[in-house]
C-alpha positions as CSV (number, residue, x, y, z in Angstrom):
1,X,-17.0,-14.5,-24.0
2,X,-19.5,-16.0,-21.5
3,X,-19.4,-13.4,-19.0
4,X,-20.0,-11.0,-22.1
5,X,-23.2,-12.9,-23.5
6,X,-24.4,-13.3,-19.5
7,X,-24.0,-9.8,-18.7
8,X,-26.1,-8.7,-22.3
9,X,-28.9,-11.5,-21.5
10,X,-28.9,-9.7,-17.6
11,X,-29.7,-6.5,-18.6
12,X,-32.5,-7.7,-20.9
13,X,-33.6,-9.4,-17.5
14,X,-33.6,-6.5,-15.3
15,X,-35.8,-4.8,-18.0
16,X,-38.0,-7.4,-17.6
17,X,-38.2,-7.5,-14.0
18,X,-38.8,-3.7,-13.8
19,X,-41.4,-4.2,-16.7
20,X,-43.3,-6.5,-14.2
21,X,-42.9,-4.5,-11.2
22,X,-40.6,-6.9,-9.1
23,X,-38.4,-4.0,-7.8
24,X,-37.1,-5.9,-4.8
25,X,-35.4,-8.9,-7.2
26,X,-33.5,-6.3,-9.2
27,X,-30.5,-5.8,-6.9
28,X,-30.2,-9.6,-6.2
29,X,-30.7,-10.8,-9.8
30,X,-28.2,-8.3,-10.8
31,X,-25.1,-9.3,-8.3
32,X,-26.0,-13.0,-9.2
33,X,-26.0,-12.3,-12.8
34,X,-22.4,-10.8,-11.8
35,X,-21.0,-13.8,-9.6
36,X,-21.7,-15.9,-12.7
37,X,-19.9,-13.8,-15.5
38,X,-17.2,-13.1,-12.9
39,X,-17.0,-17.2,-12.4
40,X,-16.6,-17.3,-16.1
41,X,-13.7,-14.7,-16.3
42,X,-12.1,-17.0,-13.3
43,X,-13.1,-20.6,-15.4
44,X,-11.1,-19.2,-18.4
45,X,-8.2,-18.1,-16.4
46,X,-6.5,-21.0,-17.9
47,X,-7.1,-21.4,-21.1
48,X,-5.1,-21.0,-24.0
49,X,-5.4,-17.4,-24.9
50,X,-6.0,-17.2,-28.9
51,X,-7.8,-14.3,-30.9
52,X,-11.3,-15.5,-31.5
53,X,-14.4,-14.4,-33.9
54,X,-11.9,-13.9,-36.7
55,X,-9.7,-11.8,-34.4
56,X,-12.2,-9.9,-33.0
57,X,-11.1,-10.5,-29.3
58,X,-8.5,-11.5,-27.2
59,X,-9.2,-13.4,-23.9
60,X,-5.5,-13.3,-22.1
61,X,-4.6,-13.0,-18.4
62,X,-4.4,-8.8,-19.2
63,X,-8.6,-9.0,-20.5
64,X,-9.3,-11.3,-17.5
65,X,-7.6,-9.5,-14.9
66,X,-8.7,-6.0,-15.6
67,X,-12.4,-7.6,-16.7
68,X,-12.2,-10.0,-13.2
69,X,-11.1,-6.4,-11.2
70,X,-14.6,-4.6,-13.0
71,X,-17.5,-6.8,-12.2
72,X,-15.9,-6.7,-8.3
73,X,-16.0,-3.5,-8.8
74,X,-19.3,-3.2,-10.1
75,X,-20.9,-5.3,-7.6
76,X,-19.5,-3.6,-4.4
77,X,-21.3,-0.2,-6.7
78,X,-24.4,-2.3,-6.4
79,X,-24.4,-3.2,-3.2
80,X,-24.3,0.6,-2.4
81,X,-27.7,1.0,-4.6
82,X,-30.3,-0.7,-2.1
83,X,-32.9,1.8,-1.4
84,X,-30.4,4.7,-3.6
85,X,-32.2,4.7,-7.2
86,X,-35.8,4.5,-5.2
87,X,-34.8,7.1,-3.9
88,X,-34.3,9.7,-6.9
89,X,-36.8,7.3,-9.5
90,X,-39.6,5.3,-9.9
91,X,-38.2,3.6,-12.5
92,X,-35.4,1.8,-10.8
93,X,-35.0,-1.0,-13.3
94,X,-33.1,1.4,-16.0
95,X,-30.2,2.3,-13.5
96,X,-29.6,-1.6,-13.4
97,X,-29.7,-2.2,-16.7
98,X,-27.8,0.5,-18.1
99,X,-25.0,0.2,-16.0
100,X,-24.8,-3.6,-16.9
101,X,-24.4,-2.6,-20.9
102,X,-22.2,0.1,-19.8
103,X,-19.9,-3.1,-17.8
104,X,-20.8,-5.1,-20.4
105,X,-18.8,-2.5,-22.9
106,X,-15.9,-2.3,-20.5
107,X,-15.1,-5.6,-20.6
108,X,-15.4,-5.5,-24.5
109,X,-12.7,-2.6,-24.5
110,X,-10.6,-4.8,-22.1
111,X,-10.7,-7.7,-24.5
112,X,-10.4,-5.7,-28.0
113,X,-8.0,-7.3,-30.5
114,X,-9.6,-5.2,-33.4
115,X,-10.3,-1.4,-33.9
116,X,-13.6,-2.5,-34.5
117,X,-14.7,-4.2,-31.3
118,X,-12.6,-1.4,-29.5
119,X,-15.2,1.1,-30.9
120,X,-18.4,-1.1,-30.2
121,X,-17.1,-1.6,-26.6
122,X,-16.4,2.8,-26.1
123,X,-19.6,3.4,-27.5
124,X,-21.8,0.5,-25.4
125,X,-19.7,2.2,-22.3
126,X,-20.3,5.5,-22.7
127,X,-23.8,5.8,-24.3
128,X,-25.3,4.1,-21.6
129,X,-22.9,6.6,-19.4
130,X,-24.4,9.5,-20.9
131,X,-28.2,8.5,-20.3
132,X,-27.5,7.5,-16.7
133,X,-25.5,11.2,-16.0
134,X,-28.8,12.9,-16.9
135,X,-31.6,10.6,-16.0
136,X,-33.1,12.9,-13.4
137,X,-34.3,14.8,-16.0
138,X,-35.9,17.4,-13.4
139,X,-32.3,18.4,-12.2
140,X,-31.0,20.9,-14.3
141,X,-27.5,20.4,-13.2
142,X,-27.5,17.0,-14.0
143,X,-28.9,17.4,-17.7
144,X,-26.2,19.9,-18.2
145,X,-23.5,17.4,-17.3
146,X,-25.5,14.8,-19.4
147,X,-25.3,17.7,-22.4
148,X,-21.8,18.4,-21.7
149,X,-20.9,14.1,-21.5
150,X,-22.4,13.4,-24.9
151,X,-21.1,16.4,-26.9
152,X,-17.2,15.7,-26.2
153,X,-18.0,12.1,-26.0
154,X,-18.7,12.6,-29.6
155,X,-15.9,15.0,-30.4
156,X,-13.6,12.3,-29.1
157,X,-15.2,10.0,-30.9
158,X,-14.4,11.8,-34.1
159,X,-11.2,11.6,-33.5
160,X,-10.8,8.2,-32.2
161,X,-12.7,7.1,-35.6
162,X,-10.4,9.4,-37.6
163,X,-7.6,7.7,-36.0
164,X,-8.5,4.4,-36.7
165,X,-9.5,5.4,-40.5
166,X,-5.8,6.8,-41.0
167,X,-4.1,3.8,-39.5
168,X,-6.8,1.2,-41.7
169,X,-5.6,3.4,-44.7
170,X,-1.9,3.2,-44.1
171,X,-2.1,-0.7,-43.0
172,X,-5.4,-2.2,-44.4
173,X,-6.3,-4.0,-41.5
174,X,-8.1,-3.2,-38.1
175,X,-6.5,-6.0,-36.3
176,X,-3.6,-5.4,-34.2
177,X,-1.4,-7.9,-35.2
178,X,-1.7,-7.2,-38.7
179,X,-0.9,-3.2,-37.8
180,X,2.2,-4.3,-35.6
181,X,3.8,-6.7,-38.6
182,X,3.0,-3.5,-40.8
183,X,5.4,-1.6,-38.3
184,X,7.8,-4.5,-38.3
185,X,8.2,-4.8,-41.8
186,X,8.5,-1.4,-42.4
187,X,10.9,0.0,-39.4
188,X,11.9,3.2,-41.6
189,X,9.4,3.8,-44.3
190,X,5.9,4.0,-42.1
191,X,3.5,5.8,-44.1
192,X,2.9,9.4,-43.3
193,X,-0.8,8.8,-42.8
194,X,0.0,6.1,-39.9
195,X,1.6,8.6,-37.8
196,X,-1.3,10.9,-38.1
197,X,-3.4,8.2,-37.2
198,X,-1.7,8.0,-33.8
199,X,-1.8,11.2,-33.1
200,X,-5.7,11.4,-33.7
201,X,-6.4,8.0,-31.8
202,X,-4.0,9.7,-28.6
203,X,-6.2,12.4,-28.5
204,X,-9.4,10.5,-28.4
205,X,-8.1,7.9,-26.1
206,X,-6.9,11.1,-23.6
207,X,-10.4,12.0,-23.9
208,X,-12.2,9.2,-22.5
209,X,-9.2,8.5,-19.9
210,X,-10.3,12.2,-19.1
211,X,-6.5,13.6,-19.2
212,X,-5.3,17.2,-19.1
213,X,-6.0,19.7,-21.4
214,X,-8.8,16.8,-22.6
215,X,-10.2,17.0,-19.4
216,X,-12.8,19.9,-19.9
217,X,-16.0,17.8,-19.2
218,X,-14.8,15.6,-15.9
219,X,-15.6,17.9,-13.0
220,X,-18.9,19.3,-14.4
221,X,-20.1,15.9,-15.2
222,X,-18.5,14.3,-12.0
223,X,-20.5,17.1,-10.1
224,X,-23.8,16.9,-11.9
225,X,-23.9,13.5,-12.1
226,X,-25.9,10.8,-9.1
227,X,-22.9,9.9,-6.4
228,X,-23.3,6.7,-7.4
229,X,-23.1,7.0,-11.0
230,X,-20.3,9.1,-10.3
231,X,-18.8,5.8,-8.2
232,X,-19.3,4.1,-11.7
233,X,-18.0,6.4,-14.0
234,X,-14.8,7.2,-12.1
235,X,-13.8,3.5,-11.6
236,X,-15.0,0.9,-14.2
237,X,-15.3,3.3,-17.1
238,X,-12.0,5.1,-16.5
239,X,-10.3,1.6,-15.4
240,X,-11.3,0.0,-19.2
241,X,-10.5,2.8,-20.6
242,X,-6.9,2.6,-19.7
243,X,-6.7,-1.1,-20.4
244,X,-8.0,-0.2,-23.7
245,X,-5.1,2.4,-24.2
246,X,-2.6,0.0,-22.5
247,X,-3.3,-2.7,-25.2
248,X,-3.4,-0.1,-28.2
249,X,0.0,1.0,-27.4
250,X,1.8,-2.2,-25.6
251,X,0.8,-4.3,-28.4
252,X,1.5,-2.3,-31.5
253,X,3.5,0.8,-30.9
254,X,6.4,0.3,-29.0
255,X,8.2,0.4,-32.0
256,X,7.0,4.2,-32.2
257,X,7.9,4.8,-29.0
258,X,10.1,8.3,-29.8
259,X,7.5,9.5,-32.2
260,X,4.6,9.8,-29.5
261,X,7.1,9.4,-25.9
262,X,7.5,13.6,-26.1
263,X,4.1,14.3,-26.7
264,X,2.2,11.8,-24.1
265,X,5.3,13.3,-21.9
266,X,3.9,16.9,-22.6
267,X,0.2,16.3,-21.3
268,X,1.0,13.4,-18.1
269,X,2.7,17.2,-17.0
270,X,0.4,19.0,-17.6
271,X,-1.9,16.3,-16.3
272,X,-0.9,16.3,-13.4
273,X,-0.1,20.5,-12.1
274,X,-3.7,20.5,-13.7
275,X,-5.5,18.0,-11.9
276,X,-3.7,18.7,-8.2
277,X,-3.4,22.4,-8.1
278,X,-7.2,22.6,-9.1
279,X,-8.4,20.0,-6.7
280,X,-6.0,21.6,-4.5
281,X,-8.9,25.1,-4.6
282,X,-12.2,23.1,-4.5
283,X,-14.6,23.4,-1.4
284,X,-16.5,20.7,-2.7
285,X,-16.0,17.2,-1.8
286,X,-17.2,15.7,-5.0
287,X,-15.3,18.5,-7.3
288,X,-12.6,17.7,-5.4
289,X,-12.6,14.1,-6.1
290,X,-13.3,14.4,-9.7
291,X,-10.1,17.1,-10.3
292,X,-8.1,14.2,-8.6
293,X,-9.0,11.8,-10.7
294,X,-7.6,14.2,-13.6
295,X,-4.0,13.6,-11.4
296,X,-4.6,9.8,-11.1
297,X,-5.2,9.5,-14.7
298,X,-2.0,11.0,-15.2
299,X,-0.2,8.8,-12.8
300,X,-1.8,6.1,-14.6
301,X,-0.1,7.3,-18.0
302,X,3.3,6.4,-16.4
303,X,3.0,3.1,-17.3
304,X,2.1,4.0,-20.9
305,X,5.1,6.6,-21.0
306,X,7.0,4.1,-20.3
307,X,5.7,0.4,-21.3
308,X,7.8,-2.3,-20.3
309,X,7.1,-6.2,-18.2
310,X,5.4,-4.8,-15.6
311,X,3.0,-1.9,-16.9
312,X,0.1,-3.8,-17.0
313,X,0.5,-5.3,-13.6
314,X,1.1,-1.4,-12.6
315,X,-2.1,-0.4,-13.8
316,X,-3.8,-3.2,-12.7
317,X,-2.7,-2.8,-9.1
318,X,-3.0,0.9,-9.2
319,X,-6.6,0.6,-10.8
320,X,-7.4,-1.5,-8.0
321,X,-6.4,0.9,-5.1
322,X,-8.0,4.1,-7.0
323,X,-11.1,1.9,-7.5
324,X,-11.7,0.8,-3.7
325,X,-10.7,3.9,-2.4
326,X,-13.2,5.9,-4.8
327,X,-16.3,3.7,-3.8
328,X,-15.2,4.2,0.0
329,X,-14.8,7.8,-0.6
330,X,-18.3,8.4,-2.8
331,X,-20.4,5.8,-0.4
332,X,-19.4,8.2,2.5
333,X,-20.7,10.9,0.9
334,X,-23.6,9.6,-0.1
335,X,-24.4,9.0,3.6
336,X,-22.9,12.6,5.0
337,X,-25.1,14.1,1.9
338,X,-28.1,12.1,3.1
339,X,-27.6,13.9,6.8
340,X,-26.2,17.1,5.9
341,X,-27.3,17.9,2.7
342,X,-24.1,19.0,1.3
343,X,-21.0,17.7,-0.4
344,X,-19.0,20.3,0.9
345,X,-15.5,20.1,3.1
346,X,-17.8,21.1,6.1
347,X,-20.2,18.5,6.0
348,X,-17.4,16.5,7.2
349,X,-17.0,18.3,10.3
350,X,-17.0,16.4,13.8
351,X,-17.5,13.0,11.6
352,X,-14.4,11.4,13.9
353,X,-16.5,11.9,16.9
354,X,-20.1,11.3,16.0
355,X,-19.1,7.9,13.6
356,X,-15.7,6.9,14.3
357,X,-15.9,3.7,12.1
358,X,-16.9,5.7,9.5
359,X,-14.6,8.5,9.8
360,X,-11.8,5.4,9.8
361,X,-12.8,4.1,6.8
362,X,-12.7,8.0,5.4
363,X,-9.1,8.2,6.4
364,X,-7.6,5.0,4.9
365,X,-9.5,6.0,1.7
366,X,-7.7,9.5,1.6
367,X,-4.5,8.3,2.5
368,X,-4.6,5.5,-0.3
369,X,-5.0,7.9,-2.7
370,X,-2.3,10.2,-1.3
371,X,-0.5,7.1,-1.6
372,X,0.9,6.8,2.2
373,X,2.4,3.4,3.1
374,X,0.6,0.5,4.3
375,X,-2.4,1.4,2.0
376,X,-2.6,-0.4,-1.9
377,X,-2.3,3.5,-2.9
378,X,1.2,3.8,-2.1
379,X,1.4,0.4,-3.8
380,X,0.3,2.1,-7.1
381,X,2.1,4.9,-7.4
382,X,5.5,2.8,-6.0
383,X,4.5,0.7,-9.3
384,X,4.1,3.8,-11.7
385,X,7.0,5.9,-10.3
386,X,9.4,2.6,-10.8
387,X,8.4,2.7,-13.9
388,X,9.8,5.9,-14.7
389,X,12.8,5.9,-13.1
390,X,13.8,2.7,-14.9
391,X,13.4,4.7,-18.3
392,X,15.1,7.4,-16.9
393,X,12.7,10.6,-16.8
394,X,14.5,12.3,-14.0
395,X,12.5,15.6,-14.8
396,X,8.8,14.2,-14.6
397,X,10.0,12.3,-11.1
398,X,10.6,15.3,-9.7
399,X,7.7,17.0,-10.9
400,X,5.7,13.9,-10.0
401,X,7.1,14.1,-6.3
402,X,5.7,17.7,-5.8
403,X,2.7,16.7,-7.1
404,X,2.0,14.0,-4.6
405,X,3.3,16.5,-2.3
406,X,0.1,18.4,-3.2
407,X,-1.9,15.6,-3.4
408,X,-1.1,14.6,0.2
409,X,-2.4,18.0,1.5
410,X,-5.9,18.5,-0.1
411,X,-6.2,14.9,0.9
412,X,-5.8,15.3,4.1
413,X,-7.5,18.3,4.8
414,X,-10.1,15.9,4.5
415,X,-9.2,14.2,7.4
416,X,-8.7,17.3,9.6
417,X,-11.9,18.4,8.8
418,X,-13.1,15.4,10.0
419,X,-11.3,14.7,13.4
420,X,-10.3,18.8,14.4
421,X,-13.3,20.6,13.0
422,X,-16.4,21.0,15.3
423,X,-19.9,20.6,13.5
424,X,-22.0,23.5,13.6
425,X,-25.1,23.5,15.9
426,X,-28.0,23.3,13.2
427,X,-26.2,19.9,11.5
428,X,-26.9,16.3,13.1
429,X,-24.9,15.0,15.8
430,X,-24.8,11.1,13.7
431,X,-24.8,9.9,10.5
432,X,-26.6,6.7,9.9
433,X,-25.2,3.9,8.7
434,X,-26.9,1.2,6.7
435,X,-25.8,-2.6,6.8
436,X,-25.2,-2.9,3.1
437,X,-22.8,0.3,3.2
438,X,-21.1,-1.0,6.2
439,X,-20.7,-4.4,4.3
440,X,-19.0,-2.6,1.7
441,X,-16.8,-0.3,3.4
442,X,-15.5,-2.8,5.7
443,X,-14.5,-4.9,3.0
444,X,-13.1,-2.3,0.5
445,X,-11.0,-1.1,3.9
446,X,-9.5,-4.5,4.3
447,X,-8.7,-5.3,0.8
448,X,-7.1,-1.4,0.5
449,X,-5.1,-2.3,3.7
450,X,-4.3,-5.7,2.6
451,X,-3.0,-5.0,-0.6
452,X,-0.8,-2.6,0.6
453,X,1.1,-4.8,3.5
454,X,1.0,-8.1,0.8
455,X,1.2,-6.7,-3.1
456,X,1.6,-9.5,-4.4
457,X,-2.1,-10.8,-4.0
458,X,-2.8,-8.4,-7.1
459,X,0.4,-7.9,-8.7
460,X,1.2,-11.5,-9.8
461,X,-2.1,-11.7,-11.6
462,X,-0.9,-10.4,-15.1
């Protein structure tokens, strides 16, 4: 709860700092306000996990894991911002601060043992999401996306609430282990209204993870979005999101498992042709990236489709790989933008041979998330595709296998584009290359690589 309480009291700080004018102490009161919640994550690695605030949350080695793997996150995000926000606003302090509620809701949803605090912890996240997708309120493509982020935040919402009203009516209790001895007790007569409830809460919970056919607003918003913001969204929000999912259904429906297997079955599928054959057709960069997320969200669902020992450790790991290589791939188009002026494929041309080190740390981004060997990528999806096969879904391996078939090639036209494709006469020759971005791309390079030769640096945390 102390990294909680530290992150709410820093984003009151940042707001005061920007209130006083003392731009320059935003970025380092912000990663030091970060070091300290993430040394209070780490302090209570070892404590005896109990529900606290009658039951309101649960502080066990899954919360402190997937919370410890957020702030990192967050703070390599950060390190990216130095000289970003001045660059689009004056009023730099808000970025700050809103993206420390939205963290500061993450790690809520991570920590949930209650319907309610799972709802306070969606809606912190994602309001301060939506205000941060539109904030340059000149750009008319980025108050759509803003437009288009709140109104099916708020359908999913509705049904997430709906959801949880149905399975509070059937149960009398918000609190998960109250709902699982309901489903205990009652193996064969559960309540009509329950299963309705889990049917509402899958949809809103494929919402906000931002699965197929729930995936309407992802590219638009991905796209209109600030890169960096886009960084955010498509790591921490998306990673808590799935730990909030994870717990929902390892915790209290595995008893359920062949009412809601066929239909979570139905939409990874779909998921996943979706998300690959239209990344697959983007000429944008950024599109690109946000269509592939639709695919790694349902690659992510494996471990849901089939919960067993080691499906949080699966998403943790796989989280981990998606998340690095996301803030390599979005900081090096933030700097290729910045010189080009375009996110599209082209802007990449002749990168291998004006910035090698950059174009290297391109490369081992786009063949993590292919998921080629040696890279924490092919760590993941090993993780989510064993988890499969051990349940025995022969079908959606095979289906799974093509996709990353497809994945592998839009991926790597990346890479070609880069190191085979000449740059056109008009563009720059170099692409500059700011300290801060190289701090951060050597070091989400090393820990990609490093995870994928020694796993078990990440996979024994859970």
């Amino acid at each position: 709860m102390g990294a909680i309480i530290t992150l709410c009291l820093l984003g009151i700080l940042v707001l005061y700092l920007g209130l006083y004018k003392a731009k320059n102490a935003l970025l380092p009161v912000s990663v030091l306000g970060l070091l300290v919640a993430l040394g209070f994550e780490i302090y209570a690695w070892n404590a005896n996990p109990e529900p606290l605030y009658k039951g309101m949350v649960l502080f066990d080695h899954f919360a402190l894991s997937f919370s410890i793997l957020c702030i990192s996150l967050t703070i390599l995000i950060l390190f990216l911002s130095k000289e970003y926000f001045k660059a689009i606003s004056d009023n730099v302090a808000e970025y700050y601060c809103l993206i420390l509620f939205s963290l500061t809701g993450a790690l809520m949803v991570n920590a949930y043992h209650n319907f309610a605090m799972l709802f306070i912890g969606i809606e912190i996240m994602s309001v301060a999401m939506y205000i941060l997708t539109g904030i340059r309120r000149t750009d008319k493509i980025s108050n759509e996306a803003s437009l288009k982020y709140f109104i099916m935040g708020a359908f999913s919402t509705g049904f997430l609430l709906f959801g949880i009203t149905l399975l509070y009516g059937a149960t009398g209790s918000f609190d998960l282990s109250a709902i699982k001895s309901y489903i205990l007790d009652n193996p064969t007569n559960v309540s009509p209204l329950f299963y309705a409830g889990i049917l509402l809460l899958l949809v809103g919970l494929c919402f906000k993870v931002g699965v197929a056919p729930f995936h309407f607003w992802t590219p638009d918003v991905y796209d209109g979005a600030p890169i960096l913001i886009t960084t955010f969204m498509s790591t921490v929000v998306k990673i808590a999101s799935f730990a909030g999912f994870l717990r929902l259904f390892s915790t209290v429906l595995v008893p359920l498992n062949e009412f809601w297997t066929p239909i979570l079955l139905t939409v990874v599928i779909i998921t996943l042709f979706v998300g690959n054959i239209s990344a697959l057709m983007q000429t944008s960069f950024k599109r690109m990236m946000a269509y592939s997320s639709v695919s790694h969200a349902g690659y992510m669902l494996f471990a849901i489709l089939s919960i067993g020992p080691n499906s949080a450790a699966g998403i943790l790991t796989y989280s981990a790989a998606y998340g690095l290589a996301s803030i390599i791939a979005f900081a090096s188009l933030i700097l290729v933008k910045r010189n080009v002026g375009s996110d599209q494929f082209e802007s990449f041309n002749g990168l291998g041979k004006a910035n090698p080190g950059l174009a290297f740390a391109v490369t081992v981004a786009m063949l993590s998330l292919a998921g080629i060997p040696l890279t924490a990528g092919f760590i993941g999806k090993f993780m989510m595709f064993s988890n499969v096969m051990n349940d025995y879904h022969t079908v959606l391996l095979v289906l799974a296998a093509i996709n990353a078939a497809i994945g592998v090639f839009y991926y790597l036209r990346v890479v070609v584009h880069m190191y085979l494709m000449k740059k056109g006469e008009a563009e720059h020759t170099e692409v500059s290359f700011p300290a801060n971005f190289k701090f951060v791309l050597i070091l989400a390079v090393i820990l990609t690589i490093l995870i994928g030769i020694y796993p078990n640096c990440i996979v024994g945390l859970i």
